[in-house]
SEDO-841899 format. One record per residue: residue in three letters; x, y, z of N, C-alpha, C in turn. Coordinates in pm, whole numbers, plus 50000, padded with zeros to 5 digits. Example, Ala and Ser with C-alpha at 12.3 -4.5 7.8 and 13.67 -1.06 7.14 Angstrom:
% SEDO-841899
ALA513194943150780512304955050780513204967050780 SER512854977550708513674989450714512905000350787 
//
This chain:
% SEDO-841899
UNK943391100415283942191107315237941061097215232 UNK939961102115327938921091115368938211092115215 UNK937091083315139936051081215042934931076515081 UNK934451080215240933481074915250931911084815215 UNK930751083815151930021089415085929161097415186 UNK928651089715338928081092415435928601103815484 UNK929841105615502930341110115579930751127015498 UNK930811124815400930771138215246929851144615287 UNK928751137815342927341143215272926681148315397 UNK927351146015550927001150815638928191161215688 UNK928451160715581929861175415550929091186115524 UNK927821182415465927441195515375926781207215443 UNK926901212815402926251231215498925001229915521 UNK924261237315624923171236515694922601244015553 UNK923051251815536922011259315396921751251915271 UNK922351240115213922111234615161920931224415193 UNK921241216715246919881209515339918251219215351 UNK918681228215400917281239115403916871242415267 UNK917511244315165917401246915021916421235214954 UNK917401226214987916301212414936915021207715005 UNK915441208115129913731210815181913051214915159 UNK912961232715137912081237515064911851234414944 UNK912701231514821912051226714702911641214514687 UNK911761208114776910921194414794909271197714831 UNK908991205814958907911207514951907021218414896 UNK908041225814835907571235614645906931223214577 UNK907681214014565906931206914474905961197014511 UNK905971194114653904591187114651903491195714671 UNK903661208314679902861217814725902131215914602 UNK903101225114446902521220914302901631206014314 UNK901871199914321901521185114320899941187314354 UNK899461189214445898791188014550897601196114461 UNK898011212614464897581224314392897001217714231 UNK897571212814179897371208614014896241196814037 UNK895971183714111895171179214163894271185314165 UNK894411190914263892671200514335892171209314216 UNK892821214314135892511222414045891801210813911 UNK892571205013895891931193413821890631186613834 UNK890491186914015889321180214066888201191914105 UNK888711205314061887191215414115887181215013950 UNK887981217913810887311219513651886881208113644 UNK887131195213667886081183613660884461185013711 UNK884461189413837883291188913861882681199913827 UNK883251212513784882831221013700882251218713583 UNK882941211713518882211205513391881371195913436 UNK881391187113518879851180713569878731186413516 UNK879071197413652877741207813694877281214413539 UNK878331217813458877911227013332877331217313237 UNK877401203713234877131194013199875551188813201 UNK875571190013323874211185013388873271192413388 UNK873791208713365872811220413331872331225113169 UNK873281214913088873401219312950872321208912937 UNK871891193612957871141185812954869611190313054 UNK869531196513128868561199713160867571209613100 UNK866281206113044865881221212940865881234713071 UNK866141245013010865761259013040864121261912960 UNK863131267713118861551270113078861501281713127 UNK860271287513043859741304513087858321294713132 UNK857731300413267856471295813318855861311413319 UNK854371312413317853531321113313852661313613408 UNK851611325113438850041321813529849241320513427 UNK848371313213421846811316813342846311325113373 UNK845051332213336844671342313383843021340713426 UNK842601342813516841151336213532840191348913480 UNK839141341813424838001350113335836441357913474 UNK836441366013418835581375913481833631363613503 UNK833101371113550831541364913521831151366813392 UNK831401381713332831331381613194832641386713100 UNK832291388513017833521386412879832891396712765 UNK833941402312694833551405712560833631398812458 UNK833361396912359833441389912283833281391812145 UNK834381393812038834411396411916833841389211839 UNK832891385611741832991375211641832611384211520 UNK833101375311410832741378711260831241378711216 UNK830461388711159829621387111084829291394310941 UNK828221389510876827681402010754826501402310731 UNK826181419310695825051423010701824271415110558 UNK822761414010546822161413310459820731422710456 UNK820251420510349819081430810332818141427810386 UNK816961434210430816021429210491814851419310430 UNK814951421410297814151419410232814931416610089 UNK815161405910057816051404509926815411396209805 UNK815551397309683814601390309578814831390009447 UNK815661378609381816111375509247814501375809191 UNK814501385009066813181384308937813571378308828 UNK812411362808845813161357808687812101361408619 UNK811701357808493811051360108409810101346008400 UNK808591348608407807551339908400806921337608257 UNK807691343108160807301342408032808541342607909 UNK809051333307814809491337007726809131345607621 UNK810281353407574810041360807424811501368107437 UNK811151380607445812661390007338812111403707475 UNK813111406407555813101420107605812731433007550 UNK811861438107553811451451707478812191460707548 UNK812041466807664812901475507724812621476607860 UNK814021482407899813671478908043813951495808099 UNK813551496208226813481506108259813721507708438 UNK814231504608477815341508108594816711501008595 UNK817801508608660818971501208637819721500808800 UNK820371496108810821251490608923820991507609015 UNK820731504709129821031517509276819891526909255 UNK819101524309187818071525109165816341525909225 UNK815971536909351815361532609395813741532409352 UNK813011521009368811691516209296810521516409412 UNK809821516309405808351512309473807651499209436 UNK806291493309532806101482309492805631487209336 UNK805391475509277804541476809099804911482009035 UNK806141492909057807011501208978807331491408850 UNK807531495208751807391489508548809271489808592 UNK809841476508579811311475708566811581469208434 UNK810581458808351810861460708176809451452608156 UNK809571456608002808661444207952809291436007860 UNK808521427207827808811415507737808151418007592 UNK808641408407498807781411207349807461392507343 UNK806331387407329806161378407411805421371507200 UNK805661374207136804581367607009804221354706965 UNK804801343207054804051336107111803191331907109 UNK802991337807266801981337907393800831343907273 UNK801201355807252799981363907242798911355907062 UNK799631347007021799471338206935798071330706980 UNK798921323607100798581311707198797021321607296 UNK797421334707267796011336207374795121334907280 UNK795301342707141794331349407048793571330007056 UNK794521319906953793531309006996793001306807072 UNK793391306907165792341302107284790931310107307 UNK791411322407299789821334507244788861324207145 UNK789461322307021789031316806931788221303006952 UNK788841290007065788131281407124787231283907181 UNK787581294707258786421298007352784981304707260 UNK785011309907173783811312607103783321301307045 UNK784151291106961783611278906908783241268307018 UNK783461273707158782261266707307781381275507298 UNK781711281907296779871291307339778671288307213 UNK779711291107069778501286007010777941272407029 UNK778531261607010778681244807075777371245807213 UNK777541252107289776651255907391775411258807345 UNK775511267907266774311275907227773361267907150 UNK774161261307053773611249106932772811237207067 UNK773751229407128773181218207197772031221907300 UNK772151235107372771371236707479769751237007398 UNK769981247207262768471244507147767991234407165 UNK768791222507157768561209607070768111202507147 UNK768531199907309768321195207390766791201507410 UNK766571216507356765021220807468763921212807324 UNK764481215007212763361208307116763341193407103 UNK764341183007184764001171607213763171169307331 UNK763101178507426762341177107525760901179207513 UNK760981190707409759081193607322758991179207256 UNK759431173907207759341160307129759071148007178 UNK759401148307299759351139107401757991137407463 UNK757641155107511756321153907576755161146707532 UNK755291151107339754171143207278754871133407215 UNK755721122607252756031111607231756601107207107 UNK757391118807066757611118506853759031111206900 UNK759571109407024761181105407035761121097107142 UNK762611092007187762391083407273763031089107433 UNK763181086307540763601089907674764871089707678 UNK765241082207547767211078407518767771091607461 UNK766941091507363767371100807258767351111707297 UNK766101119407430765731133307455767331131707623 UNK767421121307633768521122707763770071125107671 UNK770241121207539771431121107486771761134607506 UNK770401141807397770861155007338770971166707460 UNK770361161407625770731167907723771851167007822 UNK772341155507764773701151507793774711159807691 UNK774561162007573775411170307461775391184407544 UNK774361188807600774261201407593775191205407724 UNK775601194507791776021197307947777331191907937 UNK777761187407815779321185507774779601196507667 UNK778931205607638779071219507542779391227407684 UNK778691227707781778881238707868780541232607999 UNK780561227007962782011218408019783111223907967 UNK783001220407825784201222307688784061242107691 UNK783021245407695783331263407753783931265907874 UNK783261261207958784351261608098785481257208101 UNK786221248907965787511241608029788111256507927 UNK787321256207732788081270807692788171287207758 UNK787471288207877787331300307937788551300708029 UNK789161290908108790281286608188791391290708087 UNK791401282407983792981284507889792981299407854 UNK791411309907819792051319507837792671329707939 UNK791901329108051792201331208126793851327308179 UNK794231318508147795541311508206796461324308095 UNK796241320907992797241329807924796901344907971 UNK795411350107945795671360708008796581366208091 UNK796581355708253797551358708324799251360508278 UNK799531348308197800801350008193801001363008068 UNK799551365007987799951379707934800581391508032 UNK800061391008173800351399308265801851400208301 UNK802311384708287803971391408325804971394708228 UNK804371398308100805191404508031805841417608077 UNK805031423408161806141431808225806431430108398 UNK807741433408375808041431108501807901446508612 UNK807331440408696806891453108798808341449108929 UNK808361455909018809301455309170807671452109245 UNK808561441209318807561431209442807111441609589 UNK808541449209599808461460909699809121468609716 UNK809101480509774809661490709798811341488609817 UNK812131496509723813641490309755814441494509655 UNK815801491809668816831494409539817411480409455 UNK817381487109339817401478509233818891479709233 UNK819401465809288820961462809309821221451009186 UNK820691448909067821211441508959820181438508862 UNK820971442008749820461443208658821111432708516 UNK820541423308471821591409708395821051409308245 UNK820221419508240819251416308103819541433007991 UNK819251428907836819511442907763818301441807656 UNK817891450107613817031452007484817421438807404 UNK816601430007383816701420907266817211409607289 UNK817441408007464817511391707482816681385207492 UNK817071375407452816441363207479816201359807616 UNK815071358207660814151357307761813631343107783 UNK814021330207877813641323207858812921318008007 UNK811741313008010810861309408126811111300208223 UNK810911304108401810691291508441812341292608450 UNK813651298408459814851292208477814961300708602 UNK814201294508712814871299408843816031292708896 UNK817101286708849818481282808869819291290608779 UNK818821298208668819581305208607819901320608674 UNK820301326208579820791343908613819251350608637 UNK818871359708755817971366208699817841377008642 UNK816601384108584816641393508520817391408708561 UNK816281407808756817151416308835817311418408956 UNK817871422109043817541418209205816931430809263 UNK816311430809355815521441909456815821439909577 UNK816831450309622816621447709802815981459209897 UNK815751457110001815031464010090815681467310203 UNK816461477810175817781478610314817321488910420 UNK816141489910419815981502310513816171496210650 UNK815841483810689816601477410783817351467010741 UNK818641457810793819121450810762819091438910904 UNK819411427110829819771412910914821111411110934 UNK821781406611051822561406811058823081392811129 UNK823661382811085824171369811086825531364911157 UNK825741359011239826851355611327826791342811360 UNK827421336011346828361321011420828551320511604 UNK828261316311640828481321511779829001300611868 UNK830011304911867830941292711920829521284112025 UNK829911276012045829101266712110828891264112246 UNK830131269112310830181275112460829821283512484 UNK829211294212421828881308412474827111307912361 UNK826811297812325825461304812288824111300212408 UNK824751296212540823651295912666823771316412654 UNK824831320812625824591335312667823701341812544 UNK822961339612451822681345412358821121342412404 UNK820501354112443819351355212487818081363512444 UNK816951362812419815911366912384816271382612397 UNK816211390212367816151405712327817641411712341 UNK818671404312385820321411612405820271417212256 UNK821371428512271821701437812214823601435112217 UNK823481440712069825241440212036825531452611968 UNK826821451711978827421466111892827891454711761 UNK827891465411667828861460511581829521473111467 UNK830681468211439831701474511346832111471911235 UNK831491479811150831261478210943832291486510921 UNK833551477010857834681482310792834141493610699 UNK835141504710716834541514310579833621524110679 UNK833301527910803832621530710796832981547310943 UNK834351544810887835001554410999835041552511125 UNK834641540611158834951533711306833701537911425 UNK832591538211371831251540811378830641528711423 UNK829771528711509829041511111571827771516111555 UNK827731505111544825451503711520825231494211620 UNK824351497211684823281482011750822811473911685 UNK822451462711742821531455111685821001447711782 UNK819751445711781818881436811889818241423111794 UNK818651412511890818411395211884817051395911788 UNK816791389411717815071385211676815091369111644 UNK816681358511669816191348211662817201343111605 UNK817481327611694818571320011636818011307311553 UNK819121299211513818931287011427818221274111532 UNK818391276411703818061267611792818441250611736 UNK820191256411696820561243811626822471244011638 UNK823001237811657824051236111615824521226511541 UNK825361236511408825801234211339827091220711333 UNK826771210211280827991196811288829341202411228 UNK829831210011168830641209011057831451219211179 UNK830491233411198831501247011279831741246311406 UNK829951234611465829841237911601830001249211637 UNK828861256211565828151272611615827281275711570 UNK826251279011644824981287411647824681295911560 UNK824161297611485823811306911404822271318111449 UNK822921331811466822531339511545822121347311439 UNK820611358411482820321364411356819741377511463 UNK820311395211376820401402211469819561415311369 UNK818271423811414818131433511346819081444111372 UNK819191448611237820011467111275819391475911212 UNK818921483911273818451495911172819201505411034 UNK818561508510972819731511810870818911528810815 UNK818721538110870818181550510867818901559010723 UNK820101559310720821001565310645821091552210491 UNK820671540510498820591535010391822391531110364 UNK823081531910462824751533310418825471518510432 UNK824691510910546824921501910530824541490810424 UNK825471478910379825131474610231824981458810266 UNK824331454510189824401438810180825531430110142 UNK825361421710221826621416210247827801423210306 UNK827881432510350829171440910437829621431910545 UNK831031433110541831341422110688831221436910803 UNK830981424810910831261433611043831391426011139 UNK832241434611257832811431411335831621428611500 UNK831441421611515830221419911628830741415911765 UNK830471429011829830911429712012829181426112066 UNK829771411412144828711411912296829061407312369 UNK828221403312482828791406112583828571387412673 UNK829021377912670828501369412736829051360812875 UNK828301351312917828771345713053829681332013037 UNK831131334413139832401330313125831471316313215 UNK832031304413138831951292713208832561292613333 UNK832221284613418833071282913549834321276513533 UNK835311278313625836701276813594837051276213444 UNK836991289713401837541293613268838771296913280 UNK839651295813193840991307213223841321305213098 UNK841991314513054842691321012966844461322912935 UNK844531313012819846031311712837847101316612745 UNK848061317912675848681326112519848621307312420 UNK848641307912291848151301312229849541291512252 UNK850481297012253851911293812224851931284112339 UNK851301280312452851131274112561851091255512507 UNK850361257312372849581246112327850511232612284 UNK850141218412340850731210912273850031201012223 UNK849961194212081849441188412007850111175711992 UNK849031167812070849891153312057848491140712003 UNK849041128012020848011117811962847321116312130 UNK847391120012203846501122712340845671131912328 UNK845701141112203844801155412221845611167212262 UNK844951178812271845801192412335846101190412462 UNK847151200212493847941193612612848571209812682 UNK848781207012774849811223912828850171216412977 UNK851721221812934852751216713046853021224413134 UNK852931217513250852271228113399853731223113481 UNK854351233113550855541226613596855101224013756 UNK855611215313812855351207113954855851218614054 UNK855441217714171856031224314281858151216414265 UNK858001209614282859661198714293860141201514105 UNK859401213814061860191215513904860281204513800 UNK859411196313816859381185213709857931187513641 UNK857741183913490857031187413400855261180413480 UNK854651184313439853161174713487852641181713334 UNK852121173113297851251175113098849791171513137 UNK849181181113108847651182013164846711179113042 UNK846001175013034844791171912876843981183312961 UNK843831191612842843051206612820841671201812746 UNK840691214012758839941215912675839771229212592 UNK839641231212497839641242512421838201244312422 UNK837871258312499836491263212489836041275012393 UNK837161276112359837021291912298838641295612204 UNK838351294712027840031294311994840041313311980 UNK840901325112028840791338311993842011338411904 UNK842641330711842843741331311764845031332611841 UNK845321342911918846341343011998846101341712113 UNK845211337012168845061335012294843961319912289 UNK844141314512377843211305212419841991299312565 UNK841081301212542840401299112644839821283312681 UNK840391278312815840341267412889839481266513005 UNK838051253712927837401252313093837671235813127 UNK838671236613092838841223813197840791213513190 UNK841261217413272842071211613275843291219913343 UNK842691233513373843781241313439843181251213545 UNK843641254113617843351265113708844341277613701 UNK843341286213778844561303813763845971302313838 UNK845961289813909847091295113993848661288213927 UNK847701277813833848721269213796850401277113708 UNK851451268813707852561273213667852771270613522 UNK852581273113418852081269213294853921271513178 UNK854211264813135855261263413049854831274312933 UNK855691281912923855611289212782856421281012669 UNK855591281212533856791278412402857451263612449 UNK856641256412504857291240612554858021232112383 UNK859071224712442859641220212301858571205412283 UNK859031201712171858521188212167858981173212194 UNK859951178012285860261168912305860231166012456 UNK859891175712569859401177012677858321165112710 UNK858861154812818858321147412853857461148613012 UNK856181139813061855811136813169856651134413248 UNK857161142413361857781142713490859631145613490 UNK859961155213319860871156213314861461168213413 UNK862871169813478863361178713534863721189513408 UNK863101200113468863661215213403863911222213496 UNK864341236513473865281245713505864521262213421 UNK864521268213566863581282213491864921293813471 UNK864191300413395864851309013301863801321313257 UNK864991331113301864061351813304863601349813124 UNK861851352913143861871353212979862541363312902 UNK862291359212731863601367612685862801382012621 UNK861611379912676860691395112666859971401312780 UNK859871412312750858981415912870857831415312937 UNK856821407912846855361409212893854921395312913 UNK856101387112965855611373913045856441377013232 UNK855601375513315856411373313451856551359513483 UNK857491355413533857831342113580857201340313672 UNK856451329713717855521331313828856321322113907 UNK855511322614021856401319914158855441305914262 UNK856281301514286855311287614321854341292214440 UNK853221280614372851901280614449851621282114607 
//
C-alpha cells in the first residue's frame, strides 16, 4: 500500500477540483467587489464632504430704476398762520372770554387783565405831567418879564438868558412827562387781550384770578390762535432726489384719519440748504384746507414724483453687508466665486435699497450672504427657499 501524497491527490475526482475552483474565484470575486465598494463610499464621502464645506447661495438680479420714481416720504401739516399770546402786562386775569376750537376774528376781546398797578403808575404820571405844564407855564412868564427888564436895563443879559433857559427846560421836563403817559397809556391798552387774526383758538392756559406775569415769552402762553384755512406742509426730502424738487411741482399727500382721501399740495419753497445731521432738504408745500379738517401738526404721508439718478438700481435690504470697508453686496463671478463690491446707498426705503454706484441690473447679487463669506470664495447655488426670488442665470 503506496503513501505517497501526490499521487492521493491526483486520485481525486474531476468534480472536486471544479468545486474548488469556483470557490476560489467566489472569493476573489468578494475580494475585488468589497474594494471597489469601499473605493466608490470613499469618494462618496469626498464629494459629500467637499459640498458640505462649500456655502450654498440664493442669487437675485437688481432691478434697474425707471427715468422717474415715486416716492413716499414722511411729513406734517402745520397752520398757516400760528401764534402763542403772552401777556404784555402784569396783574390778576379778570375774565376771559374765548376757549379752545373756538373760532375768533382779528381784535376779537379773548380776556382782560385787572392790572392796579399800572393804572397806579399811569394816574402818576397824569399827575407829573400837570406839575410840567404848570413848571412851563410859571418859567415861560418869567422868562417874558425878564426880557421887559432887560430892554430897559433893570437886569443883566445873564440873568434875562437864565430865566429863558428855565423856561425851555420846563417845556423838555413836559415833553419827557407827556411820553411816560403816553407809554403807560399804551400798555393800559393790553390789558385786554384781542386775536391778532382771523382763526381758531386752539389753547387756552390761563383762568379767572391768575396771576399774570409780563414779558415771559419763554413761558406758557396765555393762548394760541391758528389760521388753518390753508395749511404748510413740511418734508425732509433725502439728498439725492432734492435736484427733483422744483419750482411749482405738485404732490399728493395722505393724512391718517382721513379715510384714505389725498390732498395736493403745490411747492412755495425750500430751505436751499442741507441739513448736516439728516442730509435732507427741507421742503415746504401749500395745501388748501376748504373743509377746515385738516389739523396742525397731522402726520402725512407725501407721494411725488422724482428723477432716478443714472445707473440706479434697486436691491432687497437683506442684500446688505456691513463691514469696516463700508456697505458691501456680494455679486457672484461668472466661474461662481464671490466678488464683494463697495456700494453706495442713495436712497434707504427700509426694505429695499437703492444703489447708484457700485452695481449694475445685470449683475448676480447674493441674497442673505453669511458673514463669514469671503473675496473670491467658491459657492454653490441653491433653489430659494421662497417664492418671490428667481435665481438668475449668468450674464
Amino acid at each position: 500500500m503506496s503513501h505517497d501524497p501526490t499521487v492521493a491527490l491526483s486520485r481525486r475526482p474531476p468534480r472536486v477540483r471544479l468545486w474548488l475552483a469556483i470557490g476560489l474565484a467566489l472569493a476573489v470575486t468578494g475580494v475585488v467587489a468589497g474594494l471597489s465598494l469601499r473605493a466608490v463610499e470613499s469618494h462618496d464621502l469626498s464629494t459629500w464632504t467637499r459640498a458640505q464645506l462649500t456655502p450654498s447661495v440664493q442669487v437675485i438680479s437688481a432691478s434697474a430704476m425707471g427715468d422717474t420714481q415715486a416716492l413716499t416720504l414722511p411729513g406734517h401739516l402745520d397752520a398757516w398762520i400760528a401764534t402763542p399770546i403772552h401777556a404784555r402786562v402784569a396783574g390778576y386775569l379778570k375774565a376771559w372770554h374765548a376757549d379752545i376750537g373756538q373760532k375768533v376774528v382779528a381784535g376779537q376781546l379773548l380776556a382782560t387783565i385787572e392790572t392796579p398797578e399800572l393804572d397806579q403808575q399811569l394816574e402818576q404820571a397824569k399827575a407829573e405831567l400837570a406839575r410840567a405844564q404848570a413848571g412851563v407855564r410859571l418859567a415861560e412868564t418869567t422868562a417874558k418879564r425878564w426880557k421887559n427888564l432887560l430892554e430897559s436895563h433893570s437886569v443883566s443879559h445873564q440873568e434875562a438868558d437864565e430865566k429863558a433857559s428855565e423856561a425851555e427846560t420846563a417845556a423838555a421836563n413836559q415833553l419827557a412827562a407827556r411820553a411816560d403817559v403816553d407809554r403807560l397809556a399804551a400798555l393800559e391798552s393790553f390789558k385786554r387781550i384781542v386775536a391778532p387774526f382771523d382763526g381758531t383758538v386752539t389753547a387756552r392756559n390761563t383762568d379767572i384770578g391768575d396771576l399774570i406775569t409780563a414779558n415771559t415769552s419763554g413761558g406758557e402762553p396765555l393762548f394760541a390762535v391758528a389760521d388753518t384755512h390753508r395749511m404748510r406742509l413740511y418734508t425732509q426730502v433725502p439728498q439725492g432726489y432734492a435736484s427733483s424738487i422744483l419750482p411749482g411741482m405738485k404732490v399728493k399727500l395722505l393724512v391718517l384719519g382721513h379715510g384714505g382721501e389725498t390732498v395736493e399740495g403745490r411747492l412755495i419753497g425750500t430751505s436751499q440748504a442741507i441739513n448736516r445731521t439728516s442730509g435732507t432738504l427741507l421742503a415746504q408745500f401749500e395745501v388748501e384746507n376748504p373743509k377746515q379738517d385738516l389739523l396742525p401738526g397731522d402726520f402725512a404721508e407725501v407721494q411725488l414724483t422724482t428723477h432716478a439718478a443714472a445707473n440706479t438700481v434697486t436691491v432687497p435690504a437683506t442684500t446688505l453687508l456691513f463691514r469696516a470697508a463700508g456697505p458691501q453686496v456680494a455679486v457672484l463671478g461668472k466661474d461662481d466665486k464671490v466678488i464683494l463690491r463697495d456700494v453706495h446707498i442713495a436712497m434707504d426705503l427700509g426694505d429695499k435699497l437703492e444703489i447708484d454706484r457700485g452695481l449694475q441690473p445685470r449683475d448676480r447679487i447674493i441674497d442673505h450672504p453669511t458673514d463669514s463669506l469671503s473675496q473670491g470664495d467658491d459657492v454653490r447655488l441653491a433653489l430659494p427657499t421662497d417664492g418671490g426670488h428667481r435665481r438668475a442665470k449668468d450674464a
